[in-house]
C-alpha positions as CSV (number, residue, x, y, z in Angstrom):
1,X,-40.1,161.6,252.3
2,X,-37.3,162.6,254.2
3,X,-35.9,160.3,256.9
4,X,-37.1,162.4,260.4
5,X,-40.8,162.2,258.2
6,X,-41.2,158.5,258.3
7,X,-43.2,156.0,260.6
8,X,-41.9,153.6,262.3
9,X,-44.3,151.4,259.8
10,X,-42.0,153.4,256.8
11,X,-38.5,152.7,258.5
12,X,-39.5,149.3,259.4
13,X,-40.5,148.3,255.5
14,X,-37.6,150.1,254.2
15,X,-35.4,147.6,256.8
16,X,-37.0,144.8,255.4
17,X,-37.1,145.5,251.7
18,X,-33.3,145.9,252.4
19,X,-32.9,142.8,254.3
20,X,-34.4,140.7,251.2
21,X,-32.0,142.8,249.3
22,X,-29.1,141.3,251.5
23,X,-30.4,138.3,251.6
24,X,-31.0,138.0,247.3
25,X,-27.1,138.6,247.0
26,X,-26.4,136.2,249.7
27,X,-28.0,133.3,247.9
28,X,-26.2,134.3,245.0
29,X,-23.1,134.3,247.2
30,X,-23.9,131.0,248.1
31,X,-24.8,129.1,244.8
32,X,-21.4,130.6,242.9
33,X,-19.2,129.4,245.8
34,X,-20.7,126.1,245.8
35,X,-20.7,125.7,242.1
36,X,-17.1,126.6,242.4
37,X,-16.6,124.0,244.8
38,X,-17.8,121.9,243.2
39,X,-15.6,122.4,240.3
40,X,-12.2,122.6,242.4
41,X,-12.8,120.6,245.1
42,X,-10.3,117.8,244.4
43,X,-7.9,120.8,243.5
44,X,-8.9,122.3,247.0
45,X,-8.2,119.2,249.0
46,X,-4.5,118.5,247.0
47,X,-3.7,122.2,247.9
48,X,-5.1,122.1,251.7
49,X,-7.3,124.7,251.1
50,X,-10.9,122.8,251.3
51,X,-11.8,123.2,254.8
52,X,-11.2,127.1,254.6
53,X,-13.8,127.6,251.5
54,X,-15.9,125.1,253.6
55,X,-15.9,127.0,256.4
56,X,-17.2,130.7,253.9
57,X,-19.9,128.8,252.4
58,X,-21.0,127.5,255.9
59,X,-20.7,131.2,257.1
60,X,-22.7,132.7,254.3
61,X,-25.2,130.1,254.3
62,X,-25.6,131.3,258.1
63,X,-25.7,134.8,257.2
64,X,-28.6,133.7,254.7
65,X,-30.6,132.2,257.0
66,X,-30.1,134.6,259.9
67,X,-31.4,137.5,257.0
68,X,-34.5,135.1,256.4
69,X,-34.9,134.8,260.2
70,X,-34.8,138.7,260.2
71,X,-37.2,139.2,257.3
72,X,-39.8,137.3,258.8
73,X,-39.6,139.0,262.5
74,X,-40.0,142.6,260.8
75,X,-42.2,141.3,258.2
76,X,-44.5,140.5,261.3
77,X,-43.8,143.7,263.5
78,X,-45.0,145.7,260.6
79,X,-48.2,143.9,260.6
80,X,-48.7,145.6,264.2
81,X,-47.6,148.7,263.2
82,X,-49.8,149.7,259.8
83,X,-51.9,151.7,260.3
84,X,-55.6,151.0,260.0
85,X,-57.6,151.8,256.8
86,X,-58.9,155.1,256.5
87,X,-62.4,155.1,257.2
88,X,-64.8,156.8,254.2
């Protein structure tokens, strides 16, 4: 189905199955910086560099959240816009 062919139901799930695509990679993100943090952190501190890789986990732990914020706003407009079972 070609883009100018969809509902705004259609473009509206394909947003959100994208979002949760996003948002999969960005708690992926998250959990391999912290476990490397976790690992260097002494390292990080010696070498000044902690508060830096403080503040990109802090960031993409915000950008995961705002995705889950997203999700569940579209996840609800597309409740409103589906259409209603086909009657037999």
């Amino acid at each position: 189905m070609s883009a100018d062919t969809k509902t705004p139901f259609e473009h509206v799930n394909d947003v959100v199955a994208q979002l949760k695509e996003m948002r999969h990679y960005a708690k992926n993100n998250v959990e391999t910086l912290t476990a490397q943090w976790l690992l260097f952190d002494g390292e990080l501190k010696k070498l000044k560099q902690a508060a830096s890789t403080e503040t990109l986990m802090t960031r993409q732990s915000e950008l995961h959240d705002a995705l889950n914020e997203q999700i569940a706003i579209l996840e609800e407009l597309a409740t409103t816009l589906q259409p209603p079972p086909e009657q037999p």
